[in-house]
Backbone bond lengths (Angstrom), bond angles and torsions (degrees), N, CA, C in turn:
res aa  C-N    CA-C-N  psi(-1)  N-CA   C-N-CA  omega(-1)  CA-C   N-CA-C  phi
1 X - - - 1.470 - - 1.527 109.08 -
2 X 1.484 109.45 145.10 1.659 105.42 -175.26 1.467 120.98 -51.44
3 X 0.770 141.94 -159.27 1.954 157.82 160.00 1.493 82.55 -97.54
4 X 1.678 135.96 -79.52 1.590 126.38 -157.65 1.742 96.86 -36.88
5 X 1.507 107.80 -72.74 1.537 120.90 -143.18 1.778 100.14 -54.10
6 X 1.778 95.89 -51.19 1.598 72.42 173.26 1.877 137.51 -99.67
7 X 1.556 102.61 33.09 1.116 107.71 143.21 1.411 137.69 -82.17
8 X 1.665 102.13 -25.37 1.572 122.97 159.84 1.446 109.66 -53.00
9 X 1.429 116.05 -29.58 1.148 108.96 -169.93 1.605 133.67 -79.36
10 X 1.566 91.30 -14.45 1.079 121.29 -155.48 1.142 110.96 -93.24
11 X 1.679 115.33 -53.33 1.274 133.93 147.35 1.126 118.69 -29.41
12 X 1.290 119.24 -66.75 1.293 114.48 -171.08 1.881 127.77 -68.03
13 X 1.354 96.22 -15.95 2.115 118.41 175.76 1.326 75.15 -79.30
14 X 1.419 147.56 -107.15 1.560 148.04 -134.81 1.584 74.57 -46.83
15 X 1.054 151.68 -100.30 1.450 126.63 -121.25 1.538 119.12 -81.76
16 X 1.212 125.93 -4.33 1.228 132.99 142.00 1.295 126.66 -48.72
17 X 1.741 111.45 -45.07 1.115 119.13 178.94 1.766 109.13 -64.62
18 X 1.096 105.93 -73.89 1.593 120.93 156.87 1.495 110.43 -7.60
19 X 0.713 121.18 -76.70 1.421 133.24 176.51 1.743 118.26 -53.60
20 X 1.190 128.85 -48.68 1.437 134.35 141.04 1.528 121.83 -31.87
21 X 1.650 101.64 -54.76 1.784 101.88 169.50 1.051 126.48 -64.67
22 X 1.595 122.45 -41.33 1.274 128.18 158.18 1.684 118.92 -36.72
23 X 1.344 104.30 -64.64 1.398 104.21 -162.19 1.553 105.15 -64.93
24 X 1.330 106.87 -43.84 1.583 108.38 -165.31 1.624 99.10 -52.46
25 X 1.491 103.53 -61.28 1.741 90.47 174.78 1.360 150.54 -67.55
26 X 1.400 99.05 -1.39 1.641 127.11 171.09 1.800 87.42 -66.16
27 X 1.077 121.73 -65.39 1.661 124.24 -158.46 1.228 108.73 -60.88
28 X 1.539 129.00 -44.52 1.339 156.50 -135.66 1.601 96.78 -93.49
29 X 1.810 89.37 -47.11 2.023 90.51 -173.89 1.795 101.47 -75.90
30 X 1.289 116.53 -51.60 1.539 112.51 159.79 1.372 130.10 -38.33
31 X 1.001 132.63 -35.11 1.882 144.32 166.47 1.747 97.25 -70.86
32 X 1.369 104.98 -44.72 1.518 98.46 -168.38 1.108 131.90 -83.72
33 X 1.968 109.65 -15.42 1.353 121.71 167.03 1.492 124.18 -65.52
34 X 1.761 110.80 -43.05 1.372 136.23 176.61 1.408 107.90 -34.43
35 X 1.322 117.42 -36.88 1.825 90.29 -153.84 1.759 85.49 -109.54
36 X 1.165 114.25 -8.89 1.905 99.17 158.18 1.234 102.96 -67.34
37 X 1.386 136.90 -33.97 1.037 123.77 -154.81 1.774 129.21 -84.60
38 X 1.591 97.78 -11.15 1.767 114.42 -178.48 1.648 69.02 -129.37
39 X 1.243 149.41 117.30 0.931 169.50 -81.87 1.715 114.55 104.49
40 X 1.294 124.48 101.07 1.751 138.78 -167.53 1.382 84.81 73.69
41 X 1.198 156.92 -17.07 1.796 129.16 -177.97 1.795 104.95 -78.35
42 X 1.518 108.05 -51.59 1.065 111.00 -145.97 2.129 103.62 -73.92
43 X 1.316 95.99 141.02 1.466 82.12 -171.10 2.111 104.41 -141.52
44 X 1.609 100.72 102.67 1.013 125.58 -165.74 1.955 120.51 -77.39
45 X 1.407 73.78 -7.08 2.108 78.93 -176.55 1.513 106.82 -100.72
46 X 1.433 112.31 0.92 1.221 112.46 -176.57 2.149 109.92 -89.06
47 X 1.367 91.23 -4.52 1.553 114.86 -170.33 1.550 110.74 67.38
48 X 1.414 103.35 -176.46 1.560 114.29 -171.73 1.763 111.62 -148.09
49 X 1.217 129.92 154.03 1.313 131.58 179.14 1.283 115.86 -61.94
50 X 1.163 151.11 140.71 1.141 127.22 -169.68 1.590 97.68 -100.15
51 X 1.081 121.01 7.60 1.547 123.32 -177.96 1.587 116.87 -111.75
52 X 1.613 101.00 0.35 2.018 99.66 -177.07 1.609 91.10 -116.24
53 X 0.834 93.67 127.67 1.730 116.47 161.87 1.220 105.17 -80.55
54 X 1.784 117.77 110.23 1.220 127.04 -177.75 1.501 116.81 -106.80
55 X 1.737 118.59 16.01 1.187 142.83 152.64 1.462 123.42 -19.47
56 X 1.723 103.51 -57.99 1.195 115.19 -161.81 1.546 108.59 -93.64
57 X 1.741 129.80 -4.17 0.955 136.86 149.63 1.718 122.09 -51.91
58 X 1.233 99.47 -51.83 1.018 129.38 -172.59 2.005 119.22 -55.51
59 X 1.509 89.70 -56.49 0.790 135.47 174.51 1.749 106.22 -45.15
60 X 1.441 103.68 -73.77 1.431 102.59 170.63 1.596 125.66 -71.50
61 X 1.311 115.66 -24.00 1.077 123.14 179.91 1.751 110.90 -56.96
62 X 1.835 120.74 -40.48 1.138 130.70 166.62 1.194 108.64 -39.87
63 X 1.439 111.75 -59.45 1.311 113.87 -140.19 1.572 115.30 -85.97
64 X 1.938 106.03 -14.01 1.215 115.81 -177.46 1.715 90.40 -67.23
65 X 1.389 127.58 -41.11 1.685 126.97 -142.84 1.826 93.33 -83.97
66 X 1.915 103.87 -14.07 1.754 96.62 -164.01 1.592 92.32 -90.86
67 X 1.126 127.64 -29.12 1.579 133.33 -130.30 1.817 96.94 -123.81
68 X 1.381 99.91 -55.99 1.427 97.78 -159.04 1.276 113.32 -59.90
69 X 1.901 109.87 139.71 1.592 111.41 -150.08 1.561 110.90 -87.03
70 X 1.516 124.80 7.65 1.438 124.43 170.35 1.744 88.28 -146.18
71 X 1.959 84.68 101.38 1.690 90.23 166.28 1.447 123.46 -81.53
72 X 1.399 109.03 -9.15 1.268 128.36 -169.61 1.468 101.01 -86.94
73 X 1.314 117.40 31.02 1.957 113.64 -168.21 1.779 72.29 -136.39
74 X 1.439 144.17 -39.38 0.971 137.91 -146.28 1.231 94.78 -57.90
75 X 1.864 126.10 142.66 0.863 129.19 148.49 1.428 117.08 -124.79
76 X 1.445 132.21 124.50 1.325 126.74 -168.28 1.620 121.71 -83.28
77 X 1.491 105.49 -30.25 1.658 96.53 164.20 0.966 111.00 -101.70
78 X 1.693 138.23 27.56 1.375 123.86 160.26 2.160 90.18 -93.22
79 X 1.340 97.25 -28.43 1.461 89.98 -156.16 1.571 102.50 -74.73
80 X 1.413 128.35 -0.72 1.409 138.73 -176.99 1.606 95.76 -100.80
81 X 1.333 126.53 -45.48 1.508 95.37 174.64 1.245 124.86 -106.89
82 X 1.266 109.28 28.08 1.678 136.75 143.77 1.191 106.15 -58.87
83 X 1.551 134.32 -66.43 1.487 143.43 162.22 1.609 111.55 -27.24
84 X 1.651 122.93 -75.07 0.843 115.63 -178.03 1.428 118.27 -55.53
85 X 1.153 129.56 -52.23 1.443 133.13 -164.77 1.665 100.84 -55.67
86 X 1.195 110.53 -46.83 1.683 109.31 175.04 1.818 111.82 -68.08
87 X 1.282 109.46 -51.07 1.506 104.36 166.37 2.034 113.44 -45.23
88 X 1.041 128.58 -33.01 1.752 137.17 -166.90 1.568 88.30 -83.03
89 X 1.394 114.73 -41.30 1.608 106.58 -159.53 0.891 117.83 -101.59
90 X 1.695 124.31 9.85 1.650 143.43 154.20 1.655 102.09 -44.26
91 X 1.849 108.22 -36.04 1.699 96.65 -141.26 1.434 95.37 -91.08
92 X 1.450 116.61 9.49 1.453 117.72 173.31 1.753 117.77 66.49
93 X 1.367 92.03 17.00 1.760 103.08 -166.71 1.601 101.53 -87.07
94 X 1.316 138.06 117.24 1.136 133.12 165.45 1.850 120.51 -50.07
95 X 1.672 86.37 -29.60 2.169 94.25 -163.04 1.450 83.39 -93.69
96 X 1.388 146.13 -6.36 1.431 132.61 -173.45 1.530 115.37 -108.82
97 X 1.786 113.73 96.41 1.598 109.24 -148.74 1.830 89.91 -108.44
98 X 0.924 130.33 -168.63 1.144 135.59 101.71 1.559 147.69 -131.82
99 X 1.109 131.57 172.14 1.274 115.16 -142.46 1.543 107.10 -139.98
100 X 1.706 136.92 89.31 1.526 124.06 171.09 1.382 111.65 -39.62
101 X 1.848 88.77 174.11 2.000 87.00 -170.89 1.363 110.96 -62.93
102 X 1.474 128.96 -30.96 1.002 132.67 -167.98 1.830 122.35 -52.06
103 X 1.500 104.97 -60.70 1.337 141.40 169.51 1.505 102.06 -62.15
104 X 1.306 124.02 -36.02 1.939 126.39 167.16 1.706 98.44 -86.78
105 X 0.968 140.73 -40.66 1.160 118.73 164.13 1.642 146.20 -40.90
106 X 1.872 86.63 -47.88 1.578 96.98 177.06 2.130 102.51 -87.02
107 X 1.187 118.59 -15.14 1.374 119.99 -170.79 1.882 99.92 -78.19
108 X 1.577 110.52 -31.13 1.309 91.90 172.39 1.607 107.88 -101.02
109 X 1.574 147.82 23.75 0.711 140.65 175.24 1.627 92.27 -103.19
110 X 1.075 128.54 -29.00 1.873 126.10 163.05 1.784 109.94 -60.17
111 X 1.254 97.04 -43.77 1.450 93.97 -166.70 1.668 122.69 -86.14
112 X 1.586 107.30 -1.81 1.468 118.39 155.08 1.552 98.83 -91.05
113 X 0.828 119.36 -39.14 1.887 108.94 179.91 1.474 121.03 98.95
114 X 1.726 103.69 21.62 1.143 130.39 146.27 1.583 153.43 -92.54
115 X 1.018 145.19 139.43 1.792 112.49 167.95 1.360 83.90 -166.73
116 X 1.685 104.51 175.03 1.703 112.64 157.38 1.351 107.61 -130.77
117 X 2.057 92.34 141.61 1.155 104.99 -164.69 1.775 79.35 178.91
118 X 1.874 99.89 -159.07 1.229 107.66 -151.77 2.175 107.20 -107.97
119 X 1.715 100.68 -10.22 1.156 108.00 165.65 1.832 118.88 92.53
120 X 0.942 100.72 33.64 1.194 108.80 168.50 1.482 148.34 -132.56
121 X 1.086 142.00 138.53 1.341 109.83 174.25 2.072 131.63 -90.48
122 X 0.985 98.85 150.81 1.520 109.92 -154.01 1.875 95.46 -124.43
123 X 1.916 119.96 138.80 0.957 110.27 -176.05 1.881 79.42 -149.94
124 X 1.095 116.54 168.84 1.421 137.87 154.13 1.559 133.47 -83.68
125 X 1.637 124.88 78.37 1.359 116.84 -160.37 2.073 86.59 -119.33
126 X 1.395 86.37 140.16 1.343 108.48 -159.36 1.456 136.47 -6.56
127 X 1.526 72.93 102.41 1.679 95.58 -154.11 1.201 142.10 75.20
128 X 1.522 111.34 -5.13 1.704 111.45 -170.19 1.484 105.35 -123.47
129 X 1.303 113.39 144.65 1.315 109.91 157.17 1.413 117.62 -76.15
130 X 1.474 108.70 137.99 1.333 121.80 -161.58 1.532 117.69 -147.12
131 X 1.481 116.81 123.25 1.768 117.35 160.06 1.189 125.98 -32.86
132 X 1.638 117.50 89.33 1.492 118.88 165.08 1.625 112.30 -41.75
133 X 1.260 110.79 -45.93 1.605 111.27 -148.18 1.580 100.70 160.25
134 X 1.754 113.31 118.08 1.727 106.96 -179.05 1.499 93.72 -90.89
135 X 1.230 118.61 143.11 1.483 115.20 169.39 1.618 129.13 -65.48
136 X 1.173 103.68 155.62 1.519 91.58 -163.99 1.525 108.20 -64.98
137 X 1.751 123.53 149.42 1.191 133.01 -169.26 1.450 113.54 48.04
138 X 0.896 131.61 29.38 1.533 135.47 162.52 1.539 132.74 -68.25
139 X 1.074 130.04 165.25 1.315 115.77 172.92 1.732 112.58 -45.51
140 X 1.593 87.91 -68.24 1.108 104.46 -169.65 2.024 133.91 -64.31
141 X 1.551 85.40 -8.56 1.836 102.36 146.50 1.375 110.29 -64.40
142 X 1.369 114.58 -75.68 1.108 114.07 -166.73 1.754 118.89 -51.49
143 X 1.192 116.03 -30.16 1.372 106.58 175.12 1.739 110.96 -76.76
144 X 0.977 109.07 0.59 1.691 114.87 171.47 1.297 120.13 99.52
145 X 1.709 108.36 7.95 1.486 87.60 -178.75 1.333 129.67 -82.64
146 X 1.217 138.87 -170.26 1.149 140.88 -142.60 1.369 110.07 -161.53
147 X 1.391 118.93 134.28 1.595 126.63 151.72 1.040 128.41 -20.00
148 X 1.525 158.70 113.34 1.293 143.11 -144.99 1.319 139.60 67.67
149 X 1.435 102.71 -6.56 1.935 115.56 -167.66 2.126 82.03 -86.26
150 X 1.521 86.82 141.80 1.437 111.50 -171.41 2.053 91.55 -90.89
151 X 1.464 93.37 141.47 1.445 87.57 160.19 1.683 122.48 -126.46
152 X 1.225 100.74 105.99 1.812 111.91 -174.26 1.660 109.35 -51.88
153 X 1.515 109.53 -39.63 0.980 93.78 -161.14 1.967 106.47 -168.62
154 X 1.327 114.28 142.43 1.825 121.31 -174.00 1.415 102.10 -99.66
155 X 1.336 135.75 111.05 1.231 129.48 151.09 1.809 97.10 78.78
156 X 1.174 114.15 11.83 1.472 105.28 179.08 1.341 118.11 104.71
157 X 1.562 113.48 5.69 1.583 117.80 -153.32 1.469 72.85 -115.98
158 X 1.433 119.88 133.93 1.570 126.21 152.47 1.426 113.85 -59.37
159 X 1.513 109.95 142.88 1.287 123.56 158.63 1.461 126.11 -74.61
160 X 1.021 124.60 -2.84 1.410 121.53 -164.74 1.186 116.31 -64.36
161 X 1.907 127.85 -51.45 0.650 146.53 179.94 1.813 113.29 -82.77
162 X 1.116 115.76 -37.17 1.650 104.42 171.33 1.516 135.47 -60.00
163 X 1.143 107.82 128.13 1.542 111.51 -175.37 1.628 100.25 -69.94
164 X 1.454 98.42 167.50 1.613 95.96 178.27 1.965 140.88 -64.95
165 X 0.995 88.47 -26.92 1.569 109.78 163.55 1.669 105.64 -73.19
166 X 0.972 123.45 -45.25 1.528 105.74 -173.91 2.082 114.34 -85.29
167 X 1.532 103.60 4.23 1.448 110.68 -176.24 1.431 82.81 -108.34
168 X 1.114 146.25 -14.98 1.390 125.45 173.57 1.379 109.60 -116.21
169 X 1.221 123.59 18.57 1.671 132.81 160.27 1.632 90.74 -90.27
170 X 1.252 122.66 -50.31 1.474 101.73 164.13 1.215 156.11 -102.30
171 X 1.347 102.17 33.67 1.305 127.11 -177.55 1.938 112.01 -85.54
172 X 2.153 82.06 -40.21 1.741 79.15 -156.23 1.984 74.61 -86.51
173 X 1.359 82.08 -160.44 1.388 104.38 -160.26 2.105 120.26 179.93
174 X 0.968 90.05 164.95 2.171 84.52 -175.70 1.675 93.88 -85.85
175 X 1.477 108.09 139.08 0.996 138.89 -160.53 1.880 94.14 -34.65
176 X 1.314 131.11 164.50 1.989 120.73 144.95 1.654 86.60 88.99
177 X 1.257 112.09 -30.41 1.483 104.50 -167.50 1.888 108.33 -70.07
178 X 1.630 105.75 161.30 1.934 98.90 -178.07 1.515 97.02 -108.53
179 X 0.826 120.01 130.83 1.955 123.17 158.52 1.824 102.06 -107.51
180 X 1.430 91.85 140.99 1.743 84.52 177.40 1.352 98.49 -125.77
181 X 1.401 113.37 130.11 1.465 133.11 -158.67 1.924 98.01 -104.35
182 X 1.662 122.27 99.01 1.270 110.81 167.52 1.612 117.59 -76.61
183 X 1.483 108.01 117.00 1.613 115.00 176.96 1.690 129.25 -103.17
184 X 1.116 93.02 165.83 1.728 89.48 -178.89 1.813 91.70 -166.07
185 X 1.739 83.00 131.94 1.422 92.96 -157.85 2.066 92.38 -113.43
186 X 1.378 117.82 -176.58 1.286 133.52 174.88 1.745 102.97 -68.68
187 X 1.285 147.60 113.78 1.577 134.60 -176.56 0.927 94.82 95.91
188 X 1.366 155.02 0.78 1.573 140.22 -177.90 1.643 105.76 -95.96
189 X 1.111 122.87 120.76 1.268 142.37 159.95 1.593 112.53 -48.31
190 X 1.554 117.38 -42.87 1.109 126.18 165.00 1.453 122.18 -164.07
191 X 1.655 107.72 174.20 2.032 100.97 -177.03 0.970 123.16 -53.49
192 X 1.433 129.10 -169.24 1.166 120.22 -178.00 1.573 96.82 -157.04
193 X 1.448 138.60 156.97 1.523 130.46 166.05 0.940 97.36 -82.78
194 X 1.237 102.83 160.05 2.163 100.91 164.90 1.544 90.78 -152.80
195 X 1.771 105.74 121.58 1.607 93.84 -158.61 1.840 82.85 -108.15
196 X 1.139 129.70 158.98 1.576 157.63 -171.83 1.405 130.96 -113.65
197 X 0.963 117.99 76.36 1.698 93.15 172.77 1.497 113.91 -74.13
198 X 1.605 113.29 134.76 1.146 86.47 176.69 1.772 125.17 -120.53
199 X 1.107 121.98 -169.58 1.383 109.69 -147.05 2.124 102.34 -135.42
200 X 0.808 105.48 167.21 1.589 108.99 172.48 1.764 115.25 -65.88
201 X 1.119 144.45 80.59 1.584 165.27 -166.94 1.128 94.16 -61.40
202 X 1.646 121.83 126.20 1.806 129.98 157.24 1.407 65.96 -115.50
203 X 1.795 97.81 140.60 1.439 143.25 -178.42 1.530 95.66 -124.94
204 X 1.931 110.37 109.55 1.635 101.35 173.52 1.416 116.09 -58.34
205 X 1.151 117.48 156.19 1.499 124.98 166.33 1.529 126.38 -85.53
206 X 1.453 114.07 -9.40 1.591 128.25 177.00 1.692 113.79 -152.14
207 X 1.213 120.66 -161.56 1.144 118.71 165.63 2.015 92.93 -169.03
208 X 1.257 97.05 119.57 1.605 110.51 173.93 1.739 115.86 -86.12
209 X 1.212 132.87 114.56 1.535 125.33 153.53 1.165 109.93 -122.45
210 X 1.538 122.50 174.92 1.187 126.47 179.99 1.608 106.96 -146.14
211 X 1.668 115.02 118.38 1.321 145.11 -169.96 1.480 111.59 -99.36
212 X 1.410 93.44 149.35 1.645 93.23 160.12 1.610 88.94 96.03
213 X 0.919 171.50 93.96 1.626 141.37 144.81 1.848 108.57 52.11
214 X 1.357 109.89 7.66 1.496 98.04 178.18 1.653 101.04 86.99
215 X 1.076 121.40 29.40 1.352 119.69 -168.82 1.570 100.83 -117.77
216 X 1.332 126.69 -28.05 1.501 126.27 167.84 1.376 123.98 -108.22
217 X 1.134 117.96 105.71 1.815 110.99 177.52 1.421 106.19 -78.33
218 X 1.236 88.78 115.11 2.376 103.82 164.88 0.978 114.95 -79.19
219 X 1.386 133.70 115.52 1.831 122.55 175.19 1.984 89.25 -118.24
220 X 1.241 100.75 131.05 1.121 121.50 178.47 1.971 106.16 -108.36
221 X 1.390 108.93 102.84 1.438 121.40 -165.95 1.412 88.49 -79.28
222 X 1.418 138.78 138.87 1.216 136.35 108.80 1.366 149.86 -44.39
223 X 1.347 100.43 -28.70 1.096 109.58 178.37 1.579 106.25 151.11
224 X 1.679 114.84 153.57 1.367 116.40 177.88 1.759 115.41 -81.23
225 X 1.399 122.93 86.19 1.057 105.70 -172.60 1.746 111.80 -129.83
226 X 1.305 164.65 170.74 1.110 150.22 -97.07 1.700 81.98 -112.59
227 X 1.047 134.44 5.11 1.247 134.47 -177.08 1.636 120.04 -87.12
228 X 1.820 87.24 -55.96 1.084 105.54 -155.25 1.750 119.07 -61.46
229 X 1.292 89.56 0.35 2.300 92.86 -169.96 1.426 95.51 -78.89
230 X 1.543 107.61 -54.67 1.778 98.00 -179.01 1.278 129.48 -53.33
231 X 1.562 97.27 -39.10 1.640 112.33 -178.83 1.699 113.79 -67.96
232 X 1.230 115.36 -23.16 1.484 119.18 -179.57 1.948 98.87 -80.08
233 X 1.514 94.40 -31.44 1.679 99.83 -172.33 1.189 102.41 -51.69
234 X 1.711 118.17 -50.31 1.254 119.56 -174.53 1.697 136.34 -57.40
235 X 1.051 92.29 -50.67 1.418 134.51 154.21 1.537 118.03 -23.53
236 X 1.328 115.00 -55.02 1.311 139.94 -164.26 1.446 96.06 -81.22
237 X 1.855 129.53 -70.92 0.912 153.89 144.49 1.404 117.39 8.57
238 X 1.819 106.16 -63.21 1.654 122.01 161.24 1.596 111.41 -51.35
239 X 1.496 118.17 -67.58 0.739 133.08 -171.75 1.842 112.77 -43.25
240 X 1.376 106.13 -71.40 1.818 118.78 160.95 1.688 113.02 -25.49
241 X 1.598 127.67 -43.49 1.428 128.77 -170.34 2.010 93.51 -105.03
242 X 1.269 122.33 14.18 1.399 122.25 171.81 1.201 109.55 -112.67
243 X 1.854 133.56 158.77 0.955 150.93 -157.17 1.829 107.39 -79.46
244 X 1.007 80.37 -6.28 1.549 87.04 178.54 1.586 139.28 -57.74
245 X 1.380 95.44 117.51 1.695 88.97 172.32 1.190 144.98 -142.82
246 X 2.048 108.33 39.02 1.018 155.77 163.26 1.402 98.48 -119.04
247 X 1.746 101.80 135.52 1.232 112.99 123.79 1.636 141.75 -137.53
248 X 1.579 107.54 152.67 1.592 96.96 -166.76 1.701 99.01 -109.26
249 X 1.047 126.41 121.30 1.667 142.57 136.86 0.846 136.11 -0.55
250 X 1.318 174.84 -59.26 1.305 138.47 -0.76 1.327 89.58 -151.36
251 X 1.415 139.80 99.93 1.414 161.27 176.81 1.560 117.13 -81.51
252 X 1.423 99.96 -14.37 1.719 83.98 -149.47 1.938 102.89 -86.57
253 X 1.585 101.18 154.25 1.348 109.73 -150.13 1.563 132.86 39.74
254 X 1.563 97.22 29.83 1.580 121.27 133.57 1.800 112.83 -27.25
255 X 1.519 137.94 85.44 1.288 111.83 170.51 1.691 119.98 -77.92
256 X 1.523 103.16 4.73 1.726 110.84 -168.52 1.410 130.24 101.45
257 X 1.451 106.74 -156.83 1.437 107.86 162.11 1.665 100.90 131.24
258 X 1.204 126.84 -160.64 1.580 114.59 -142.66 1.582 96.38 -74.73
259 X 1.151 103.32 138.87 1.696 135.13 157.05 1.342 107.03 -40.73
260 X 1.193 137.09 -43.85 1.531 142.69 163.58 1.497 115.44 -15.36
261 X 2.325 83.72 -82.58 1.163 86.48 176.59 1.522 139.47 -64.12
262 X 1.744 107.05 -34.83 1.392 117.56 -171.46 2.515 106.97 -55.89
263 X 1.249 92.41 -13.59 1.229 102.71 -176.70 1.715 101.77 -84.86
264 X 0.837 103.39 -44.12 1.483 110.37 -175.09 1.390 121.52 -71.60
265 X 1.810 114.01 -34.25 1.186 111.19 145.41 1.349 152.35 -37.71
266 X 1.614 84.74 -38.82 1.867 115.08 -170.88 1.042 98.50 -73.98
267 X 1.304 144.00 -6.78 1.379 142.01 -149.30 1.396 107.15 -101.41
268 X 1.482 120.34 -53.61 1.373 140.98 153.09 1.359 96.36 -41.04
269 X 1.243 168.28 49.93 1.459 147.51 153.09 1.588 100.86 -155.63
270 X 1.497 116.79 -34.75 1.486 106.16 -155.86 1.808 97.74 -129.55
271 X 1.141 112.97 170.31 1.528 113.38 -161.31 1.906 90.35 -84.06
272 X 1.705 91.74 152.90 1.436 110.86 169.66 1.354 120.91 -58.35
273 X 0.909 113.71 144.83 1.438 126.76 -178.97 1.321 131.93 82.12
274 X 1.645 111.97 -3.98 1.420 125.71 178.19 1.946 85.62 -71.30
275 X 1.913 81.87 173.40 1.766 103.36 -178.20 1.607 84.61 -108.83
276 X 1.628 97.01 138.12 1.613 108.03 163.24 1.400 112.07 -74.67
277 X 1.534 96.90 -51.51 1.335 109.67 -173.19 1.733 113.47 -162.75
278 X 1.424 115.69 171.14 1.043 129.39 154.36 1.534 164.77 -120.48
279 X 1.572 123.15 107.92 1.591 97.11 -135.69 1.878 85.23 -104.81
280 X 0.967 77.90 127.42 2.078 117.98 175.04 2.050 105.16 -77.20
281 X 1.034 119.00 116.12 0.797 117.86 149.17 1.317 141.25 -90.24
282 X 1.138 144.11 78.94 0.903 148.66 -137.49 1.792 120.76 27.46
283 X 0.980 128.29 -7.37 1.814 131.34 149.96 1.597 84.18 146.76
284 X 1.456 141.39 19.40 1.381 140.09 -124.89 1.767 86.85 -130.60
285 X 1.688 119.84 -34.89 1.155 116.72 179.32 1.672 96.66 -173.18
286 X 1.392 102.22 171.16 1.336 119.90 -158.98 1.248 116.80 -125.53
287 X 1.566 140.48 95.67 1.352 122.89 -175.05 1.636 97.90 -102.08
288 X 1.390 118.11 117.84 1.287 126.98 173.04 1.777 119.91 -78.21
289 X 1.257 121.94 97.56 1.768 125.29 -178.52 1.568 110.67 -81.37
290 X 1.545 109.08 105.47 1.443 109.20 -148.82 1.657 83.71 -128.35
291 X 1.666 111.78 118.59 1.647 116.10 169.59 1.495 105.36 -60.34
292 X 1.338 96.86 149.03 1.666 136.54 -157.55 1.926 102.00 -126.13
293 X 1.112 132.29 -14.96 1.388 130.13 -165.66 1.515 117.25 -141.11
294 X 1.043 110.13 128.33 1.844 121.85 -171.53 1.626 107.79 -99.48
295 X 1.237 132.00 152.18 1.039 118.81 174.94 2.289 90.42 -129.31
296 X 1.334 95.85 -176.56 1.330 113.61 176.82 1.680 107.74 -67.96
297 X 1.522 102.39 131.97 1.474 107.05 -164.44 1.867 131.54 -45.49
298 X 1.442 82.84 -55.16 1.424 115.24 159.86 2.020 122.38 -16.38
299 X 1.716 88.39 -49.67 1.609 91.83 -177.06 1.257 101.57 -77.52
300 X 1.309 103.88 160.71 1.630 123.58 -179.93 1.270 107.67 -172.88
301 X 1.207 132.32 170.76 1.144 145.60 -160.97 1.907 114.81 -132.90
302 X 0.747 124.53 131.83 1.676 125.62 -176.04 1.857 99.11 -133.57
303 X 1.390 107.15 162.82 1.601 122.46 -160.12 1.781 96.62 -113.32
């Protein structure tokens, strides 16, 4: 064989080879970077489907930590219950939420019918953040605000841009603490501060009147929350030693809250032993919520 051909030959094996080493370790260093890289996320004792390919989680999760152009924004347990919350809201279920500690923190400090903060309610009407209504004796009564008072601005932070959950993440606050609320009211020439201390909030659970000549009792529900069973107890009680012989309900923008109570309510209105309801676990078992309490015949309820 020539000296050229098998130097051709030779040449050409080293760069084959070359090229094999390259690639193999191009793949090898990529496979091998990955699992430093979900390193404390990934959690294997909890098991896995054997039918979902969790590749493509994975997959992006790398590539956000190789690629993404402000790593210094990365956050890893916001970006994990980022995951879940989008995994819950695949199933298109309105009643199937989920909730970080933060967002479960303030959801059970509503649903005992406590919190601290400044006591009011607050909604968004076109475009502005705005005073629903300060609760009665509240901080935020007492500093004067009012139904309709616009709020420009929390601590100096404009409202314009905050959605409603994040103007009342900074509104409330631990009890002693000041929030200063910039306002602007209907007749005002200009804003005004209105600084707050604010305080630990009992949020009623109903509101009782009586209409008509005293002939219809109104119970206005807020909502079913760890409050509301006694407070309806009471309620009822009034109602039983009053002339009354209607009653009206009044549910609406009801957001809920434990099944307990809403059962325990039902009890006071509708005969013993009926089913309120039934909670299904997935078709797997059946817990039947069956009233326990009778009241005097007489009461009833009308729409």
């Amino acid at each position: 064989m020539p000296k050229v051909l098998r130097k051709l030959i030779f040449i050409f094996s080293s760069l084959v080879l070359i090229a094999v080493i390259f690639t193999g370790g191009y793949f090898f260093g990529k496979s091998s970077v990955r699992p430093e890289i979900i390193f404390n996320v990934s959690n294997h004792e909890l098991g896995q489907p054997a039918s979902v390919d969790f590749s493509i989680f994975w997959n992006a999760w790398a590539a956000l930590q190789e690629k993404f152009v402000n790593k210094e924004k990365l956050d890893f347990q916001k970006m994990v219950y980022g995951a879940v919350s989008g995994m819950v809201n695949s199933l298109g279920d309105p009643y199937t939420v989920f909730f970080p500690p933060k967002e479960n923190q303030k959801f059970q400090e509503e649903i005992r019918g406590s919190f601290e903060g400044v006591g009011m309610e607050v909604g968004i009407k076109k475009s502005q953040l705005q005073v629903i209504s300060p609760l009665e004796g509240s901080p935020a009564q007492k500093a004067g605000l009012r139904a309709g008072d616009r709020i420009l601005s929390i601590n100096g932070t404009s409202t314009a841009d905050l959605s409603l959950d994040e103007a009342v993440n900074l509104i409330r606050g631990p009890k002693g603490t000041q929030v200063t609320l910039t306002i602007i009211r209907t007749g005002w020439d200009k804003s005004k501060d209105i600084k707050i201390i604010r305080e630990v909030i009992q949020v009623p659970s109903l509101k009782l009147e009586f209409k008509e000549e005293d002939k219809i009792a109104y119970i206005k529900l807020y909502g079913f929350g760890a409050k509301a069973a006694n407070d309806f107890a009471q309620a009822s009680v009034s109602i039983l030693n009053s002339r009354a012989e209607k009653i009206v309900l009044d549910l609406r923008n009801n957001p809920g809250g434990y099944l307990e109570i809403a059962q325990d309510i039902a009890g006071w209105l509708l005969a013993s032993g009926k089913t309120v309801t039934i909670e299904d676990f997935a078709g797997k078992q059946e817990q039947p919520f069956i009233l326990v309490v009778r009241v005097r015949d007489f009461l009833y309820y009308s729409y």
